[in-house]
Every structure is written in structure tokens, then in C-alpha cells.
NUZA-536075 format. One record per residue (C-alpha): residue number from 0; residue in three letters; x, z, y. Coordinates in steps of 0.001 Angstrom, whole numbers. Each point is the difference from the previous one (the first is absolute). Layout:
REM NUZA-536075
PT  pos  code       c1       c3       c2
PT  NUM   ALA        X        Z        Y
...
This chain:
REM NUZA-536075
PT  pos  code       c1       c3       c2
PT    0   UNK   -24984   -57567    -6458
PT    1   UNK     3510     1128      375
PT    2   UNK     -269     1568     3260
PT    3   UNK    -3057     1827    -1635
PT    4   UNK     2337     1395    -2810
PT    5   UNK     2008     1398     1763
PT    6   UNK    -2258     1843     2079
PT    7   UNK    -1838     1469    -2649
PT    8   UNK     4104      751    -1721
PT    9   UNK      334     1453     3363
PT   10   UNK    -3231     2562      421
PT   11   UNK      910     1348    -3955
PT   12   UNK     3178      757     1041
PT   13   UNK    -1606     2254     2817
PT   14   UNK    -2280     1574    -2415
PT   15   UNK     2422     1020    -2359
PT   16   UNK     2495     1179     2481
PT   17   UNK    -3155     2175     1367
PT   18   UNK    -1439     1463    -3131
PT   19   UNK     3595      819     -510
PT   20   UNK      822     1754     2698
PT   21   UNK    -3156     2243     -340
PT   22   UNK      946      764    -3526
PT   23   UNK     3288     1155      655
PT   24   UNK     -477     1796     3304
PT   25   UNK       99     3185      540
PT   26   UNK    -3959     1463      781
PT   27   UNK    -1288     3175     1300
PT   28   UNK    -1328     2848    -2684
PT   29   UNK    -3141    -1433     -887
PT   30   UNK    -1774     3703      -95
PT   31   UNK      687     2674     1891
PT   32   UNK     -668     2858    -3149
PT   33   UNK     2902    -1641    -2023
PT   34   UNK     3680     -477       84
PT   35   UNK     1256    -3689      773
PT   36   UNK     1771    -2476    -2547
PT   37   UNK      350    -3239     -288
PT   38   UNK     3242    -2290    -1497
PT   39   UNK     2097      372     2970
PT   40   UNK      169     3678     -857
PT   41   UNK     1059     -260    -4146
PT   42   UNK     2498    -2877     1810
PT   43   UNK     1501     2979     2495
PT   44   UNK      552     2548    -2713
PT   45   UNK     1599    -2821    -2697
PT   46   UNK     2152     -742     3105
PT   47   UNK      551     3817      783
PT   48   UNK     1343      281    -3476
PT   49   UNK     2232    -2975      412
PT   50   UNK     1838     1470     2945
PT   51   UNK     3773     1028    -1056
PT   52   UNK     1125     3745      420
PT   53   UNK     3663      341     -126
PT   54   UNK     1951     1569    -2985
PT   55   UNK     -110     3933      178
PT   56   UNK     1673     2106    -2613
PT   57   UNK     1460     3791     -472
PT   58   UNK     1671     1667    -2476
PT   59   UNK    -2058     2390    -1424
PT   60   UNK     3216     2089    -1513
PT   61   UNK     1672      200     3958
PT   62   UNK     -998     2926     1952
PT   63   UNK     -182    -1714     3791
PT   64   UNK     1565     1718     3003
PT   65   UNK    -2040      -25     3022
PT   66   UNK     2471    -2467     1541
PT   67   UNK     -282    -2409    -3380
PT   68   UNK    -3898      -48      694
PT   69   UNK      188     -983     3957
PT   70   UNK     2668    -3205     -992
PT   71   UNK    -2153     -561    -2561
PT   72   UNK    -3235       -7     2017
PT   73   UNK     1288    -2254     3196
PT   74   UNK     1231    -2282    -2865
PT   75   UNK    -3373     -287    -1737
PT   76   UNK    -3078     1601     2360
PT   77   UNK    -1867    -3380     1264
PT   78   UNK     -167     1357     3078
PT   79   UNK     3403     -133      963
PT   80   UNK     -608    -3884    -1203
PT   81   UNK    -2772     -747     1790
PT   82   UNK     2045     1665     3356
PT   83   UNK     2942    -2409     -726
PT   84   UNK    -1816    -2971      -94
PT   85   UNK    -2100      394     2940
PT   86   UNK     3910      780     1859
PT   87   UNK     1089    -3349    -1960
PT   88   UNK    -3369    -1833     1345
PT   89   UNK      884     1279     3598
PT   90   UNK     3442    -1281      367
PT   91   UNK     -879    -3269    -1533
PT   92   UNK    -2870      133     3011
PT   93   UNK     3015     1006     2246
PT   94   UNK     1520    -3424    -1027
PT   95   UNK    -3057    -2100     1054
PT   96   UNK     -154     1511     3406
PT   97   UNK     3898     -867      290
PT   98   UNK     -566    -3670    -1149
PT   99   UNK    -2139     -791     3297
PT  100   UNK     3547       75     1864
PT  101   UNK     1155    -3230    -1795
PT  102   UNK    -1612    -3389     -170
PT  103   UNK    -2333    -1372    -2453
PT  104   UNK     1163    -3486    -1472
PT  105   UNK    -2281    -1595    -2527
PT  106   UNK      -44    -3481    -1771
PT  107   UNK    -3182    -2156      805
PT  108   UNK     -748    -3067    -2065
PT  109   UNK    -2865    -2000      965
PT  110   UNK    -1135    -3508    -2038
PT  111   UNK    -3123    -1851     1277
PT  112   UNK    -1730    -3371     -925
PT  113   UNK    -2582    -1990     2253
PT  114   UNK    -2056    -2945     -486
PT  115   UNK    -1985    -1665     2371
PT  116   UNK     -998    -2834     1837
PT  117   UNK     1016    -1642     3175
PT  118   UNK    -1976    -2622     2125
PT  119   UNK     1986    -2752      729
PT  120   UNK    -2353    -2650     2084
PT  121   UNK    -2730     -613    -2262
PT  122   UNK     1218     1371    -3370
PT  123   UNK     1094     3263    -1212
PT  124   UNK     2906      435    -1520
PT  125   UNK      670     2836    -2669
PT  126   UNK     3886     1739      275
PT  127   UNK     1163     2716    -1228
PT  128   UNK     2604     2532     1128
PT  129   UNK     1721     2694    -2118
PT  130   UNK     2409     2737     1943
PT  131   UNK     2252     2267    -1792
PT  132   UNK     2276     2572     1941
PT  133   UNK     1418     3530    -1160
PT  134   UNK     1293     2172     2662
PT  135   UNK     1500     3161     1479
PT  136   UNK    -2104     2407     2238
PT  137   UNK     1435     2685     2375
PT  138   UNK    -1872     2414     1044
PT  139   UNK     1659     3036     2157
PT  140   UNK    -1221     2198     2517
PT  141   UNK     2744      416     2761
PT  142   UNK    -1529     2661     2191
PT  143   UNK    -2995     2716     -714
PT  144   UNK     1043     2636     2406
PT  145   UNK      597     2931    -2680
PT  146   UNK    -2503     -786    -2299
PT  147   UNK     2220     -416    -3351
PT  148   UNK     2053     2324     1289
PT  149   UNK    -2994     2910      101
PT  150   UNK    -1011    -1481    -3245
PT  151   UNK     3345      619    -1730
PT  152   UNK      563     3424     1194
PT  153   UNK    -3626      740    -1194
PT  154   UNK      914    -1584    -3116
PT  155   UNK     3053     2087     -311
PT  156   UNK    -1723     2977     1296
PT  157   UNK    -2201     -479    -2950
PT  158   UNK     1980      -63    -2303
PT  159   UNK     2212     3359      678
PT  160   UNK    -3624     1642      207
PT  161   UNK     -285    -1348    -3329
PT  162   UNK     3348     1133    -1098
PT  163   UNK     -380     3470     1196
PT  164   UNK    -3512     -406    -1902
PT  165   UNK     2225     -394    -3106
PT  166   UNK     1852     3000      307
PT  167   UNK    -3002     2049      299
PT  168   UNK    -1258    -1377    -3166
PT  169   UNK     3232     1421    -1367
PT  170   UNK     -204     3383     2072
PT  171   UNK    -3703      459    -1714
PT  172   UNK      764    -1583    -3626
PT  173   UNK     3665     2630      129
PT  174   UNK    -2940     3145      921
PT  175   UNK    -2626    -1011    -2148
PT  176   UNK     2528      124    -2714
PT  177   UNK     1276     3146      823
PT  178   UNK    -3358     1621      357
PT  179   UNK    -1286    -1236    -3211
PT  180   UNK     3362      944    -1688
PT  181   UNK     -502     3534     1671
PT  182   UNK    -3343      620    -1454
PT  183   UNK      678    -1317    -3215
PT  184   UNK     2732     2879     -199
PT  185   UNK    -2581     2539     1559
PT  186   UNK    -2978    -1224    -2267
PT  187   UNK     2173      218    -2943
PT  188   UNK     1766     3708      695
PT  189   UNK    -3844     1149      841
PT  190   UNK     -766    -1317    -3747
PT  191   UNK     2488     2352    -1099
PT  192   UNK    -1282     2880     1997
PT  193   UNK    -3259     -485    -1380
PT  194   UNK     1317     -145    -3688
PT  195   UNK     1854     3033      783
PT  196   UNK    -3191     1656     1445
PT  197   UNK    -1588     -744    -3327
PT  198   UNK     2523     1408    -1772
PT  199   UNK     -720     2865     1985
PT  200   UNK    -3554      -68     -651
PT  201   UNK      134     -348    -3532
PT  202   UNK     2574     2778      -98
PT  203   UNK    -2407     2414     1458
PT  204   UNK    -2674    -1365    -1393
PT  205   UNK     1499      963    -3394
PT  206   UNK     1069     3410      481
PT  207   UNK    -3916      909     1570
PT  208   UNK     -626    -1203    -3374
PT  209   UNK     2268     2024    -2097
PT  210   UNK    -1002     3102     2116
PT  211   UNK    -3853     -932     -363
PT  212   UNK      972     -343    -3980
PT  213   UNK     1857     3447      -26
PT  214   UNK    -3155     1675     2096
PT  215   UNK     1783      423     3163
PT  216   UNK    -1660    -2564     1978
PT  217   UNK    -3060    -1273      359
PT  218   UNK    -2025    -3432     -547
PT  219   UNK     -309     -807     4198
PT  220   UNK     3641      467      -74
PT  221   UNK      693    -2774    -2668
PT  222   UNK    -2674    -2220     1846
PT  223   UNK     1524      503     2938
PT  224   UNK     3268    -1222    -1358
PT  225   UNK    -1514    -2711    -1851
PT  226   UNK    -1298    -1176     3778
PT  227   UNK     3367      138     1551
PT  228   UNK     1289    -2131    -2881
PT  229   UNK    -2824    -2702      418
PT  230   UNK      504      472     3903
PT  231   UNK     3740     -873    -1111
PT  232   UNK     -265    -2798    -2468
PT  233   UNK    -2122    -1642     2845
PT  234   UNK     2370      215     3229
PT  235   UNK     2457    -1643    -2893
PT  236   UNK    -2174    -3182     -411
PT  237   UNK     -417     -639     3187
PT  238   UNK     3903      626      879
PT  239   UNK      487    -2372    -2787
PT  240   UNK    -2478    -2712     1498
PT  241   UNK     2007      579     3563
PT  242   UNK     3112     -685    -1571
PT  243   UNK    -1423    -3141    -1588
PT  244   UNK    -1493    -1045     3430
PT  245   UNK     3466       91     1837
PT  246   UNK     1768    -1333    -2670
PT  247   UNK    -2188    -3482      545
PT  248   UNK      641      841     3625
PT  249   UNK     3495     -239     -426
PT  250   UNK      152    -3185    -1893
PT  251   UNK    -2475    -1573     1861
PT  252   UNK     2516      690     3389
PT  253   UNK     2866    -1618    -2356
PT  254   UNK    -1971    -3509      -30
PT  255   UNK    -1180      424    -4074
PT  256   UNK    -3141      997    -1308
PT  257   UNK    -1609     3686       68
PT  258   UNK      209     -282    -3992
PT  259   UNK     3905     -228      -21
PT  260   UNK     1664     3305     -879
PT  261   UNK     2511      712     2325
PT  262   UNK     2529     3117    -1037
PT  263   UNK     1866     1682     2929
PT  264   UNK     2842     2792      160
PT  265   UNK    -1617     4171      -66
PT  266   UNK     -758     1371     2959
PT  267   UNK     2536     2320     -941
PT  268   UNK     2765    -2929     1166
PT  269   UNK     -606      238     2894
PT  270   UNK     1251     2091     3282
PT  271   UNK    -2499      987     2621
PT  272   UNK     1208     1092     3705
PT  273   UNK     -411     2775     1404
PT  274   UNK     -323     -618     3998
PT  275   UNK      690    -2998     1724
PT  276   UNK     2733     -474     2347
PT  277   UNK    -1005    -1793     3163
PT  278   UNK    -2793      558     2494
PT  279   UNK    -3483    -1548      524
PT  280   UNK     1000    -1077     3207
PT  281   UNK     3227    -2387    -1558
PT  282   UNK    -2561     -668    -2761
PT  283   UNK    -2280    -1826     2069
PT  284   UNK     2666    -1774     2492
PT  285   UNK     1245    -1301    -3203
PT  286   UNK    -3268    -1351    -1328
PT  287   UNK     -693    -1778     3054
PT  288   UNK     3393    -1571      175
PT  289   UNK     -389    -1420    -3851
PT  290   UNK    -3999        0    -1245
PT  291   UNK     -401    -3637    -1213
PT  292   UNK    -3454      323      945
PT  293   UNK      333      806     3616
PT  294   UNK     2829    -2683     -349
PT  295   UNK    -2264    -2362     -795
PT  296   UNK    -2553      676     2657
PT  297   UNK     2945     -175     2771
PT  298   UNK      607    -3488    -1599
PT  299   UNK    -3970    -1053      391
PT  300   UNK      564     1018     3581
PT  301   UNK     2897    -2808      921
PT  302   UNK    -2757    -2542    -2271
PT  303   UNK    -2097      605     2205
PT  304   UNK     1711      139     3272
PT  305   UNK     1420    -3526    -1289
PT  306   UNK    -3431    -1142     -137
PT  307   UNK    -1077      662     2980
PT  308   UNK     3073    -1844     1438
PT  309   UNK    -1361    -2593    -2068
PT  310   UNK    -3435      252     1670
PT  311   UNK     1452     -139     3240
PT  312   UNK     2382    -3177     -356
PT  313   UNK    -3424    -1852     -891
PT  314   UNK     -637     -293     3835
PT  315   UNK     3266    -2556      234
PT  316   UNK      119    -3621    -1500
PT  317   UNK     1933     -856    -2235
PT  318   UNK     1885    -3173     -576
PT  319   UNK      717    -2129    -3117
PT  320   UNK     1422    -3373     -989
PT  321   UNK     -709    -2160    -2358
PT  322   UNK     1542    -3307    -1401
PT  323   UNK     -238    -2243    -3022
PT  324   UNK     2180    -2939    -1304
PT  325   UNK     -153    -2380    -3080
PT  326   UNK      257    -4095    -1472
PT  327   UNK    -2842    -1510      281
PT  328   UNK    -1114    -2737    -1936
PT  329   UNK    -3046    -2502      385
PT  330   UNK     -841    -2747    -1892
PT  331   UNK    -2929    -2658      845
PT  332   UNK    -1671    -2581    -1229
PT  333   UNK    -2316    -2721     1654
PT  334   UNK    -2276    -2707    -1824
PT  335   UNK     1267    -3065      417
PT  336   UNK     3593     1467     1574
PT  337   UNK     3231     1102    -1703
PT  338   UNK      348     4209     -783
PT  339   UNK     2565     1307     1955
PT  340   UNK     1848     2887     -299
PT  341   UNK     1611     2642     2771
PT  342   UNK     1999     3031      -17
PT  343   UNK      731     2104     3115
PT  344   UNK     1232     3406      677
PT  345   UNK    -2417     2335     2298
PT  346   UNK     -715     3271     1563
PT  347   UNK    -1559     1902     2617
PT  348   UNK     1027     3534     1801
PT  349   UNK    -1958     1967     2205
PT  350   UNK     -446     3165     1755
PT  351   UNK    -2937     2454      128
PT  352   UNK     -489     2976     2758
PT  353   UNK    -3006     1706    -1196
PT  354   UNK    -1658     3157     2384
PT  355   UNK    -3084     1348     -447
PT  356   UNK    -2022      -94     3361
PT  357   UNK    -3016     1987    -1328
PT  358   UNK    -1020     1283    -3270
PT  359   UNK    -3211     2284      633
PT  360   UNK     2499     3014      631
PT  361   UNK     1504     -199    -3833
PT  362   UNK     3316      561     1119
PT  363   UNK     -799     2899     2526
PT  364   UNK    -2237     1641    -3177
PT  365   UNK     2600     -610    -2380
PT  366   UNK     2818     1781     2650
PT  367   UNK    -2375     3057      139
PT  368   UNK     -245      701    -3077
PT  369   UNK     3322     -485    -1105
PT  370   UNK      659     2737     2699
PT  371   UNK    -2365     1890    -1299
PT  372   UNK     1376     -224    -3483
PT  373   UNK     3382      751     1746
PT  374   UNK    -1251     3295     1111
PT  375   UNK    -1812      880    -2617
PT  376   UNK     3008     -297    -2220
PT  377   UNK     1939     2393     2650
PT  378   UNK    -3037     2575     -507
PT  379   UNK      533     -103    -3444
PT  380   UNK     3417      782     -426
PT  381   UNK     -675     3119     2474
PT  382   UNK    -2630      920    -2590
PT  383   UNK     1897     -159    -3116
PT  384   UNK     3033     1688     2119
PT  385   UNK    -2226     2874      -16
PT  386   UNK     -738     -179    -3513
PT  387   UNK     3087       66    -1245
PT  388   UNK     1114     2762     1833
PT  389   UNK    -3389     1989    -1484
PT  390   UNK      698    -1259    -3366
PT  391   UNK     3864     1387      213
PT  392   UNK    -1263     3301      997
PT  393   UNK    -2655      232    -2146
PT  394   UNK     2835    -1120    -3106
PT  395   UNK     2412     2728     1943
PT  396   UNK    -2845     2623     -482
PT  397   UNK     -750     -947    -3094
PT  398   UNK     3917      452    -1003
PT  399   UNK      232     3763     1409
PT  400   UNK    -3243      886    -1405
PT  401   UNK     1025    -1157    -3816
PT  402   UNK     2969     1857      219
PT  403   UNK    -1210     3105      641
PT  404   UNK    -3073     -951    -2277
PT  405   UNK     2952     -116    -2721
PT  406   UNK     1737     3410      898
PT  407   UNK    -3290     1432     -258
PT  408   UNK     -879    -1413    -3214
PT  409   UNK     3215      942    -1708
PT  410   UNK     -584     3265      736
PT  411   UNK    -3667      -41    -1180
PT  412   UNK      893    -1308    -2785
PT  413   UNK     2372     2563     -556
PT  414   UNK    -2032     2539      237
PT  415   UNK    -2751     -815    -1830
PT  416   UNK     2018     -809    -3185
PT  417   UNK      841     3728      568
PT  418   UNK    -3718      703      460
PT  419   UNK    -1203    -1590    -3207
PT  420   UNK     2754     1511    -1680
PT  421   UNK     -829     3331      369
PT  422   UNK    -3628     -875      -34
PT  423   UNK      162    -1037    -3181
PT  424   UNK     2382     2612    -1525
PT  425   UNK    -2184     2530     1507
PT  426   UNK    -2796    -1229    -1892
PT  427   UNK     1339     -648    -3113
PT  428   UNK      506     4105        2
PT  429   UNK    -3533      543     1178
PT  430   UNK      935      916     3598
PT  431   UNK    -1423    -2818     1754
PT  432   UNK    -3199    -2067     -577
PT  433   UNK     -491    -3845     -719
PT  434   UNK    -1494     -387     3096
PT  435   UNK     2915     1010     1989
PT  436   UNK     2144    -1900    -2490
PT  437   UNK    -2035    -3599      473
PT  438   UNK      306      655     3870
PT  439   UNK     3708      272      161
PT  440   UNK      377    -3438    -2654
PT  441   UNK    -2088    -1965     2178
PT  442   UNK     2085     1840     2806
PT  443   UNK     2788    -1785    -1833
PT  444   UNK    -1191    -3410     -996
PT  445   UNK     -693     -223     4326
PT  446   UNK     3633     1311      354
PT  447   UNK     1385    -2492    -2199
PT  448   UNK    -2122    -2843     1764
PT  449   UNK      782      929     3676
PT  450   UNK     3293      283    -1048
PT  451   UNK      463    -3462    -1168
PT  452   UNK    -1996    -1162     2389
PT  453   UNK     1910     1405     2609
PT  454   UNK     3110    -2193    -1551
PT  455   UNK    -1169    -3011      -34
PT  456   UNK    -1802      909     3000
PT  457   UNK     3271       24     1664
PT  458   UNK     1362    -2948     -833
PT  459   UNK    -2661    -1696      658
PT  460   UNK     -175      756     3641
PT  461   UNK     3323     -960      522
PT  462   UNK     -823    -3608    -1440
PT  463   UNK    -3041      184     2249
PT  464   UNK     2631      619     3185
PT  465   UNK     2413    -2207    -1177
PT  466   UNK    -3074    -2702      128
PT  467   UNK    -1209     1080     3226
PT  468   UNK     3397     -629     1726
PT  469   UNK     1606    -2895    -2045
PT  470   UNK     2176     1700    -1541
PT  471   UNK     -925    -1368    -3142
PT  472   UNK     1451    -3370      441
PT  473   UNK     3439     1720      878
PT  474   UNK      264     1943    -2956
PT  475   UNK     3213    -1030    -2352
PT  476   UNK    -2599     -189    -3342
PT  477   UNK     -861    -3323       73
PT  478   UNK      616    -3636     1154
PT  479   UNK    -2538    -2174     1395
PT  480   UNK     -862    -2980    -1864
PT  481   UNK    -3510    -1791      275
């Protein structure tokens, strides 16, 4: 009966561990026409909710430089985070392939108990024999032909690759900033072009209707005015709603929410170049000298070349030793004898050679492709070689293109504040009609656009060259920090 209850204590257990198990695993949608949930899923987002965000604040009364917002973003933007701990994760990686060059000493401790019986002539006689012993194991390989040597330079390898992969997190946060701090200025002096071109609008609009209320112009005239004022009034919404956009932008490359206001200095603070002092060609040796990126690729290259060293000390043995010492102490017991107790001090050593005869032709796969992963690494730094010195001339191109861009829009601008000027002056005494008068204010509101454009324009391809050749972690605004 007891042996019974626990067998059928035994098979409920089973059950309830298996209806449990279906209950909280995770299934497939049950239908394919509508979306899956389950548990698991409310569990995820109450976790998702749970998961800390660091503390992010601004002043809302401080008007940030462009150099305040980049220290601010490498301090804050998660993915400068997220780049420092995978460099912390590497180099603690680094440390486990260095450990294989010491020994391994652990503390064993081993109790056992037997009972059994002996026959002794016709009788069998029941003893019993406990054995107690801690001791100290050495394990340490004394030869392996290169192998933790390949693995540490791999390691190490690694973990400049990921280093250099840090930087480049910082090259990219430092532009994104700068990019989203450049259109913020742009979006926001286009929202006060387009309220200027509605004041413009309205303006005209009025005086077509003080000349259509004084009989010297007619009702298209006044419509036609009232267009260019809707026509107006709309360009401003939607300059308003681009300003709005990169704003979010902006704080969303500081590392805070899209919702948090972030107020920067006027565009008006700032100087813009005119021409740019060195050549494409000095551009370009530069960028290949210092790009973290192709840095990091170069750095992949010696991984893998370390591997393949790795690879090819697998044809050679390798030898190890091993020993282990400790007390020992044993106690029996006999029927009809005296226990007797015994303590001794033992230990073994030994050594191991260990080769590989044959292994299906693992090792001679896993040499080929680590050569192939070699070379392939070499190919790719060629490639992005080539990129980078497109990119740079593209950026240089760029450059000399938004300058003149911006000589040409001053002087368009110029000139057609001169245009609607006289435009409008010319109507206002009945020389001139609205038609020519609407032309030369949109005329204007364009001027005013290209010519802001053409700013920011500017300075925004020089950010773009300083990220294409580096130069972005050189610059004296900021300090690093992760």
C-alpha cells in the first residue's frame, strides 16, 4: 500500500507539472484573421513599463549652444550606452581568453557511505565503510602550440573593433545632433519667412480692397489677393508643423522624449564660412587615416587573421597536467569486530598529450573558412576605402555647391525685396496691376526661403564633411563621456 501511494503521489505530480506547462506556454496565434494575445504578452508590456530610463532634464529658460546639446547628447542618447557596454562586455571577454594562460585550482570534497555484505566461509557478514576526503585539483595546460595565444589576440582584436565601434557611435550621435540642431534653426527661420509672406499677403490683399472700395479695382483683383493670402496662411502651417517635427528630432537625438521642448540660440548666433581651406585630396587621406568605422573593420581583420592561426594550431597536440592532493579519512565497521578508524594523506598527478588523428576534416573546414573570413574582411575594408573617399567628395561637393547656393541667394533675395517694393508702390498709384504685384511677393516669400535655406544649407554640409572624415570627434566642443 505504501509503495502504491507513492506512485499514484508520483503520476499527480506529472499531471500538474504538465497541465502547467501548457497553460503558461507560449502557443501559436490560434487564427490566422486575428492578431495574437495571450498572458505572456500583458506580462511583456507590465515588464516594458517597469524598465528604468535614466534621469533627463533641461532648462527650459537656457538657450543651448550647439556644443551644450552634443555633451549633452553623448551624456544621455542610449546609444552611446548601449556602445559602452558592449566595449565593457568585450574587455571583460578579453579577460577570459587571458585566464587560459594560468592554471585552474579548485577545491573537491567528496563524502561517501557503503553498506554491504561480505562472505566469510559460510556466513555473510554486513560492514560498513564511510570515506571522507576534501582536496586540491590542478588542472593546467603546459603546451597548445599557439592556440591561447591566437585566442587572446582575437580577443583583443575584438575588443579595439569594439572600441573603435564606440567612437563611431559618438561620431554619428555628435552629427545627428548637429543636423537636427541645423534644421531646427532652418525650420524655425522658414516659419518666419512664411509669417512675413503673410504679412505680405494680407498687406496687398488690403490695399486691392481699398482700391476695389474706392472703384479703382476690380472684384478678380481682391479674389486674387484673397488667394495669395490663403496660399500664404497655408505654406505657414505647414512651416509651423516642420518646425515642430525637428524640434522632436532634436530632442529625440539628445536621449529625451520628442515631447520635451528644447530652446536653442537664433540662427542669427551663429557664423557660417565662406570656403573651405584644404583640398579634397588631404580631405580624404585624412578620413582614411582616422574614420572609426574603417578603424574598426582594420581591427575585424587582425580577429580574424588570429583565428585562423587558431584554426591552424588545432592540427598540433596539446599537453596538460593534472594533479590532486587531500586527507583522507575512512572509517569501518564490521559485525562482530571493533570500528576502526584511519587517516592518510593522498594524491595522484598525471600527464595528458592529446592529438587529434582524424576528425572527418573539421579542422581542415574550420581552417578554410576562417581564411575565407580572413579575406573577406580584407575585401571589405577595400570596399568601404572606396566609400569613404566617395562620401568625402560627395560632402566636398556638397560644401562648394552651398556656398555659392548662398551668394546666389543673398543676392536674390536682394533683389526681389527691391522687386516687391516697387511692385507694390507702383500699384498702390495705379501703375501696376495685382497680378504683377502677387507674382513679385511670392517672388519674395521663395527669396526669403532659398535664402535661409541656403544658410543653414551651409552649415550643414560642413557637419556632413566633418562626419564623413572624422573630424567630428576632433573638434574642441565637447568631451567624450559614455
Amino acid at each position: 500500500m505504501h509503495g502504491k501511494a507513492v506512485y499514484k503521489w508520483l503520476g499527480s505530480c506529472l499531471v500538474t507539472v504538465a497541465v502547467c506547462g501548457c497553460a503558461m506556454g507560449q502557443t501559436a496565434p490560434a487564427t490566422p484573421d486575428r492578431p495574437w494575445t495571450s498572458s505572456e504578452a500583458q506580462q511583456l508590456r507590465t515588464f516594458s513599463s517597469s524598465v528604468p530610463q535614466p534621469p533627463f532634464t533641461l532648462d527650459p529658460n537656457k538657450a543651448y549652444s550647439l556644443p551644450e546639446l552634443v555633451d549633452l547628447a553623448e551624456q544621455h542618447n542610449p546609444a552611446t550606452s548601449l556602445a559602452w557596454e558592449r566595449a565593457k562586455s568585450q574587455a571583460a571577454a578579453l579577460g577570459i581568453a587571458r585566464s587560459e594562460w594560468y592554471p585552474v585550482l579548485s577545491a573537491v570534497a567528496a563524502a561517501q557511505v557503503q553498506r554491504f555484505a561480505l562472505l566469510f566461509n559460510t556466513n555473510f557478514i554486513r560492514q560498513t565503510v564511510s570515506n571522507v576526503q576534501p582536496a586540491l585539483m590542478l588542472n593546467y595546460t603546459i603546451l597548445d602550440f599557439g592556440r591561447r595565444s591566437a585566442r587572446v589576440d582575437e580577443a583583443s582584436a575584438a575588443l579595439l573593433a569594439t572600441d573603435f565601434g564606440f567612437n563611431d557611435t559618438h561620431r554619428r550621435v555628435i552629427f545627428q545632433v548637429e543636423e537636427a540642431y541645423y534644421r531646427v534653426l532652418s525650420t524655425a527661420a522658414q516659419q518666419q519667412a512664411a509669417e512675413a509672406s503673410l504679412l505680405n499677403a494680407q498687406t496687398v490683399q488690403q490695399s486691392a480692397e481699398d482700391r476695389l472700395n474706392n472703384g479703382l479695382a476690380t472684384l478678380p483683383d481682391v479674389l486674387e489677393a484673397r488667394s495669395a493670402t490663403a496660399q500664404a496662411q497655408f505654406d505657414l502651417q505647414s512651416a509651423i508643423g516642420a518646425a515642430e517635427i525637428a524640434r522632436g528630432d532634436l530632442a529625440t537625438a539628445l536621449g529625451t522624449s520628442a515631447t520635451i521642448p528644447v530652446k536653442i540660440e537664433p540662427i542669427t548666433s551663429l557664423a557660417t564660412p565662406s570656403s573651405v581651406e584644404e583640398t579634397v585630396e588631404q580631405l580624404i587621406d585624412r578620413a582614411l587615416q582616422q574614420r572609426p568605422d574603417l578603424m574598426q573593420q582594420v581591427a575585424d581583420l587582425r580577429a580574424r587573421q588570429a583565428a585562423e592561426r587558431e584554426a591552424k594550431s588545432a592540427y598540433y597536440p596539446t599537453l596538460s597536467v593534472n594533479a590532486l592532493t587531500g586527507p583522507q579519512a575512512l572509517y569501518g565497521f564490521q559485525e562482530q569486530f571493533p570500528a576502526t578508524l584511519t587517516s592518510l594523506l593522498t594524491g595522484s598527478a598525471a600527464a595528458t598529450l592529446n592529438w587529434t588523428i582524424f576528425d572527418g576534416g573539421a579542422r581542415r573546414s574550420a581552417l578554410a573558412r576562417a581564411q575565407a573570413d580572413s579575406r573577406a574582411a580584407t575585401s571589405q575594408i577595400n570596399v568601404t576605402r572606396n566609400q569613404i573617399a566617395d562620401e568625402v567628395w560627395r560632402a566636398y561637393s556638397n560644401v562648394k555647391t552651398a556656398f555659392r547656393q548662398r551668394e546666389a541667394a543673398t543676392a536674390l533675395l536682394k533683389a526681389a525685396e527691391q522687386s516687391y517694393d516697387a511692385a507694390l508702390e507702383a500699384y498702390k498709384y495705379g501703375v501696376r496691376n495685382l497680378l504683377d504685384v502677387t507674382a513679385a511677393q511670392r517672388a519674395l516669400a521663395q527669396a526669403r526661403s532659398s535664402d535661409i535655406s541656403a544658410q543653414t544649407q551651409v552649415l550643414t554640409s560642413l557637419a556632413e564633411l566633418a562626419f564623413r572624415t572624422g573630424d567630428l570627434l576632433n573638434t574642441p566642443m565637447k568631451q567624450v563621456k559614455p
